[in-house]
C-alpha positions in Angstrom: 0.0 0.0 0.0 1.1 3.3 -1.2 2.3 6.2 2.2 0.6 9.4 1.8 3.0 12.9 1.7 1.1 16.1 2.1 3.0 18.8 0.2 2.7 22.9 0.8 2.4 23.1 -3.0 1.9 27.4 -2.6 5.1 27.5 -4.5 3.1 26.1 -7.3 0.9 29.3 -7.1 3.0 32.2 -8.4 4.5 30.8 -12.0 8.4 29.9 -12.7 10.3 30.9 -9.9 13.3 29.1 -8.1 11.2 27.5 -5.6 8.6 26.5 -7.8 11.1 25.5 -10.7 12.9 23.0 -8.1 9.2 21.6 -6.3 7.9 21.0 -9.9 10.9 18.9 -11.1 11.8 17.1 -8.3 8.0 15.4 -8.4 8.1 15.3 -11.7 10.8 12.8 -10.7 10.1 10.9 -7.7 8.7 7.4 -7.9 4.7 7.6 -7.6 4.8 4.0 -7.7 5.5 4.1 -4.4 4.6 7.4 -2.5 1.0 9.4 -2.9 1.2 12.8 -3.0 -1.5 15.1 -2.3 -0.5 18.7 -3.1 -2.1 21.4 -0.6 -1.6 25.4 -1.5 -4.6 28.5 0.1 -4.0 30.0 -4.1 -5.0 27.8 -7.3 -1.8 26.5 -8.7 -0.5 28.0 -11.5 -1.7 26.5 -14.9 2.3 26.1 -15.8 2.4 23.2 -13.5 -1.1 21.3 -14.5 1.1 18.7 -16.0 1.6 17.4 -12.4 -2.2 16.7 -12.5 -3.1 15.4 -16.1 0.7 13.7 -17.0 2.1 12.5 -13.6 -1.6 12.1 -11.8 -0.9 13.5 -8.6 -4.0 15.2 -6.5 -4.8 18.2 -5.3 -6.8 19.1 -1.9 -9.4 21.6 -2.2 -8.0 25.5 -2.2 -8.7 26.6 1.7 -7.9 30.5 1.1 -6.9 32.6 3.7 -3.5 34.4 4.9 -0.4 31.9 4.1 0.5 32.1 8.2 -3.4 30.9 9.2 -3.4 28.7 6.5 -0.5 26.9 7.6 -0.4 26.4 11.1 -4.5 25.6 11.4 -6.3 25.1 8.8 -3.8 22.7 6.8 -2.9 20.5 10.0 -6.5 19.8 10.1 -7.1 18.3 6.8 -3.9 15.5 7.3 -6.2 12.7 9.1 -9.0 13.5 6.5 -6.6 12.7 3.4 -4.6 9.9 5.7 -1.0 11.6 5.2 2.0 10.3 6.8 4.7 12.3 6.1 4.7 16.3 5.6 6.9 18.3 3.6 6.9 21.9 3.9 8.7 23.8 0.8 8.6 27.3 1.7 10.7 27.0 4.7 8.1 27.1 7.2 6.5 24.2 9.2 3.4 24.7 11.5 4.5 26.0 14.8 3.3 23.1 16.4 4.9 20.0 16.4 3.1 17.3 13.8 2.0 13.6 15.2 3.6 12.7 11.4 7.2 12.7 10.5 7.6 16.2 8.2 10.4 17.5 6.4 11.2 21.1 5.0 13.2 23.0 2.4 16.0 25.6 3.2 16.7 27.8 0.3 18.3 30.3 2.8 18.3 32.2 5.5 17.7 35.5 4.4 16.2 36.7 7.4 19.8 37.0 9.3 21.9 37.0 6.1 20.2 39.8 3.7 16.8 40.7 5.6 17.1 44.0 3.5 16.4 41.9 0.9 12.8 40.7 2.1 9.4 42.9 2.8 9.1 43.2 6.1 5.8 40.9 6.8 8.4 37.8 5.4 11.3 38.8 7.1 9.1 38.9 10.9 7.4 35.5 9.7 11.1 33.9 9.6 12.7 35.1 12.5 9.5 34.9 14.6 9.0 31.2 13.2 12.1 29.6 11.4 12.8 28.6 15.1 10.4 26.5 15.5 10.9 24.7 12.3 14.1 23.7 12.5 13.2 22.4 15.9 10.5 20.2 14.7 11.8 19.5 11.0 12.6 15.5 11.3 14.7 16.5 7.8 16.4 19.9 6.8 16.8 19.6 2.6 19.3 22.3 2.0 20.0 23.7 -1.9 23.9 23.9 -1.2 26.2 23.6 1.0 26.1 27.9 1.3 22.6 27.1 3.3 23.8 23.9 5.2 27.1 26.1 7.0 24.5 29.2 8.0 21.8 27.1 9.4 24.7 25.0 11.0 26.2 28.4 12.5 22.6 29.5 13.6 21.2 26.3 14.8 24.3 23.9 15.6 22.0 21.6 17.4 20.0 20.6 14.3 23.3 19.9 12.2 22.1 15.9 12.3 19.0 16.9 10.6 20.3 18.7 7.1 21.0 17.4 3.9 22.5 19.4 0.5 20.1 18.4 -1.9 21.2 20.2 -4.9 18.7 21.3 -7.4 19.0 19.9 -11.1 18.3 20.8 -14.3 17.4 19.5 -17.7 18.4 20.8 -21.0 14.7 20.9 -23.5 15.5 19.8 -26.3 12.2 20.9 -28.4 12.5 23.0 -31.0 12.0 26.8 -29.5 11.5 28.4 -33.2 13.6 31.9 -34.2 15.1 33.7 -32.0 13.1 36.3 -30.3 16.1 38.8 -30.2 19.6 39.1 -31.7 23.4 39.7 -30.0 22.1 40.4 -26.6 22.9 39.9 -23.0 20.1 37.8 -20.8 19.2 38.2 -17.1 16.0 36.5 -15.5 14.7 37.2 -12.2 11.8 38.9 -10.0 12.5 42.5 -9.8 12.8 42.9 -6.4 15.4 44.6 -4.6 17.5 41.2 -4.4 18.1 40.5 -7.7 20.0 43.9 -8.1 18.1 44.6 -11.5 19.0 48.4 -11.3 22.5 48.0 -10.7 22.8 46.0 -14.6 20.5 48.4 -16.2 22.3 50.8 -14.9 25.5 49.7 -15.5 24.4 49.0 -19.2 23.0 52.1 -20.1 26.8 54.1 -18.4 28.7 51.4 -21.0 26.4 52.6 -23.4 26.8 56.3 -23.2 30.5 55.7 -23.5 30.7 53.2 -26.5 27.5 53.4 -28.5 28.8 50.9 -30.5 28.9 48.3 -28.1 27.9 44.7 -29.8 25.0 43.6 -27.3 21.2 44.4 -26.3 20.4 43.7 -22.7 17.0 41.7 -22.2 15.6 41.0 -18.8 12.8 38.8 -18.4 10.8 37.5 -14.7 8.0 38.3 -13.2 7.0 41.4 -11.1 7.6 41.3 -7.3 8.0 44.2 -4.4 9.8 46.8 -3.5 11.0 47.8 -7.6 7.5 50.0 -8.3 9.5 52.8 -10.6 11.8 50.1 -12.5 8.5 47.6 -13.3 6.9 50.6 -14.7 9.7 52.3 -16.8 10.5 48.2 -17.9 6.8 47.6 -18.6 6.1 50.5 -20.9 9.1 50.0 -23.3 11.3 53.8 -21.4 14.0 51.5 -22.0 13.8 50.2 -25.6 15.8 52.9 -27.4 18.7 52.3 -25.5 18.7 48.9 -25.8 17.0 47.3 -23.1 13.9 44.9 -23.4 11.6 43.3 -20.7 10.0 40.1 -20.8 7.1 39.5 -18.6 7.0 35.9 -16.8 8.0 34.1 -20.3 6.9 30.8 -20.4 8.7 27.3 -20.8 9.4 27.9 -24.7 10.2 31.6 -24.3 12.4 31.7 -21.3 14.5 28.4 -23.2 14.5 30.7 -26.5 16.4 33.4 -24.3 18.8 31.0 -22.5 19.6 29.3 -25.9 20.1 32.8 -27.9 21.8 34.6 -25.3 25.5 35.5 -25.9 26.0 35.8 -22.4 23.8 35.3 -18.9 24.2 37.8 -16.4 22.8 37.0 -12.9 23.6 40.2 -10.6 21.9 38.8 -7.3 22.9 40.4 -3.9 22.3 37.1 -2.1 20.5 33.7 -3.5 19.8 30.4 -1.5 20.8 28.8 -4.8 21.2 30.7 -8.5 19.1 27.5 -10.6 19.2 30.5 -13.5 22.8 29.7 -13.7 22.2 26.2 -13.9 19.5 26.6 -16.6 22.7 28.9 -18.8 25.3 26.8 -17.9 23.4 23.4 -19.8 22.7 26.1 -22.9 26.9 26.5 -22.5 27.0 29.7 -21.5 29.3 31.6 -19.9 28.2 33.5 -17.2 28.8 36.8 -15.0 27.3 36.7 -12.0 27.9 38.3 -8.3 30.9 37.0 -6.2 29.1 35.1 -3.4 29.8 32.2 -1.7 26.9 30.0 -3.3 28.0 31.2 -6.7 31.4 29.9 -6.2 29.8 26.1 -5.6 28.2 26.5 -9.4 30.7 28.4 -11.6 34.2 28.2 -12.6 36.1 31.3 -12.2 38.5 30.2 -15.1 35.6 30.5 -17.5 32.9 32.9 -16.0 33.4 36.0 -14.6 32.3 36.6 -11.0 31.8 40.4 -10.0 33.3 41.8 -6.8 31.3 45.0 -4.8 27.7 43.8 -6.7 26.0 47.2 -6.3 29.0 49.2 -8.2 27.8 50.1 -11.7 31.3 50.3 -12.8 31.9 46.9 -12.1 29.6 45.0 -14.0 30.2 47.7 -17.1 33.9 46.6 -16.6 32.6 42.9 -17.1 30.7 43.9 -19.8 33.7 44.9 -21.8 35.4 41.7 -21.1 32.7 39.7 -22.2 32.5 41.6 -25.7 36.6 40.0 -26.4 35.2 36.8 -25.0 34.7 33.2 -27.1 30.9 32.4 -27.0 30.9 28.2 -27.4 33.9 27.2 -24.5 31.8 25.9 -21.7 31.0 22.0 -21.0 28.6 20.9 -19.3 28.0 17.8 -17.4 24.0 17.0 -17.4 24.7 13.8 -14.6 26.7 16.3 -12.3 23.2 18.0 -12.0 20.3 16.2 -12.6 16.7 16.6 -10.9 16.7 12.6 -11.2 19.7 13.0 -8.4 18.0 15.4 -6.6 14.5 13.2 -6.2 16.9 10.3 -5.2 18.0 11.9 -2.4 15.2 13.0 -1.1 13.3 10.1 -1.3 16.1 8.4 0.5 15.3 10.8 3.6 11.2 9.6 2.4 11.6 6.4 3.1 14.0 6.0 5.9 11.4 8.5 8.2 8.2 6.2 6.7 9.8 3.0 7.6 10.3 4.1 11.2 6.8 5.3 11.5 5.9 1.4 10.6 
């Protein structure tokens, strides 16, 4: 007889992020043969993921709406002896604050809220440090995305240490055919403007390189979706202010698009501030791209400084027009990529070894 794993599927709700990107594939990819999942989210999901539902039949629990902090600590316990789960997995880094009568585990794409608060609205940031607590406590199973995350919540909460486990995130190279490209000899960035992703910082740097060589070789196209805290930018980006002087905006592209613009691009850029992860850099790096992205520990663990270019002082214009420059004298076809090194079939793996070592004790 098939366990029962209650998921916090919210992720699911708000289109291609990070954290929905790494939920989606890694079901996609564990064995349903053996585990049922029921997915659980107070939002619809988004109709990105249906494929979940009509391709790799998993269920869905009726929508209960109401504030994500409500939501999770009383009305979703409730409905776990109703749908018969044994196991829950909590994906936004939050458990309920009360300790489950069922094994759980949790993802850890961070800790933001001591690293880079500045980098979260303040409603998220007072959840987390109020909360995260209280999770880690309870959590039976920490899945960290690299070994950045494991050392901080080691540092934080070295009592816990037993329970975590780098579970890298994957990535798979689609090999449909994407059609023409959308745009020509351009640069490519993707991310939610928000204050994190350091979105200003590249335009701006762009548009000073610009100014100073007119000629320069390269567009700069950005594509995510919209998020907090970057009101003036998502409007100048969303009505085309920055079109003449070379800069285009792609609103939450879908699978075909965004694989268009990672398969086109001359170069990826990624200027991030702070990231759990970077799976962007994954999804260039299988498209052999070199990349430039932000000098941060986590980067380090995906790129190789003798091919990509990692950018010192992240908020300095200067800096990332410097690295423009370099990339213009720069060979476009050098990288190789390993698929095996970082596959979501890896990723599933090791989390389903964590699966079934908590469900056979509750036996």
């Amino acid at each position: 007889m098939k366990q029962t794993i209650g998921v916090d599927a919210r992720p699911l709700s708000y289109g291609l992020t990070g954290n929905s990107r790494y939920l989606y594939e890694v079901l996609k990819q564990i064995d349903t043969d053996k585990y049922e999942f029921i997915l659980f989210s107070n939002k619809e999901i988004h109709p990105v993921f249906e494929p979940l539902f009509t391709e790799y039949k998993f269920k869905r629990a009726k929508i209960q709406s109401g504030l994500g902090f409500v939501w999770l600590n009383f009305y979703l316990p409730k409905s776990f002896s109703e749908f018969n789960i044994d196991l829950f997995w909590g994906t936004l880094q939050l458990l309920p604050f009360r300790r489950l009568d069922i094994p759980s585990v949790v993802n850890y794409h961070d800790l933001n809220f001591i690293s880079a608060k500045e980098t979260m609205t303040f409603s998220n940031y007072l959840q987390h440090k109020v909360l995260s607590r209280f999770t880690l406590a309870n959590a039976d199973r920490i899945f960290c995305l690299s070994k950045n995350t494991y050392n901080e919540i080691s540092e934080y909460r070295q009592s816990v240490t037993y329970k975590l486990r780098v579970v890298y995130p994957g990535v798979s190279r689609n090999l449909d055919n994407v059609g023409d490209p959308i745009f020509k000899d351009y640069l490519f960035s993707i991310g939610t403007l928000e204050p994190r992703k350091n979105l200003t910082t590249l335009i701006e740097a762009f548009i000073q390189l610009k100014e100073k060589q007119p000629e320069y070789p390269y567009r700069l196209v950005l594509a995510g979706r919209l998020g907090w805290g970057e009101e003036s930018l998502t409007k100048k980006l969303k009505n085309g202010e920055f079109s003449e002087l070379g800069i285009e905006f792609v609103e939450n592209p879908d699978e075909k698009v965004l694989t268009n613009l990672y398969r086109n691009c001359k170069f990826f850029l990624f200027p991030s501030v702070h990231e759990g992860f970077g799976l962007p850099l994954l999804e260039a790096m299988v498209e052999r791209k070199i990349c430039i992205a932000t000098d941060i520990p986590v980067f380090r663990e995906i790129l190789d400084p003798s091919i990509d270019i990692l950018v010192e002082d992240t908020k300095n214009p200067t800096n990332w027009a410097k690295a423009f420059l370099e990339l213009a004298n720069r060979k476009t076809s050098v990288r190789e990529f390993s698929e095996k090194t970082w596959s979501w079939k890896e990723s599933a793996r090791k989390i389903e070894v964590e699966l079934d070592s908590l469900l056979s004790r509750k036996k």
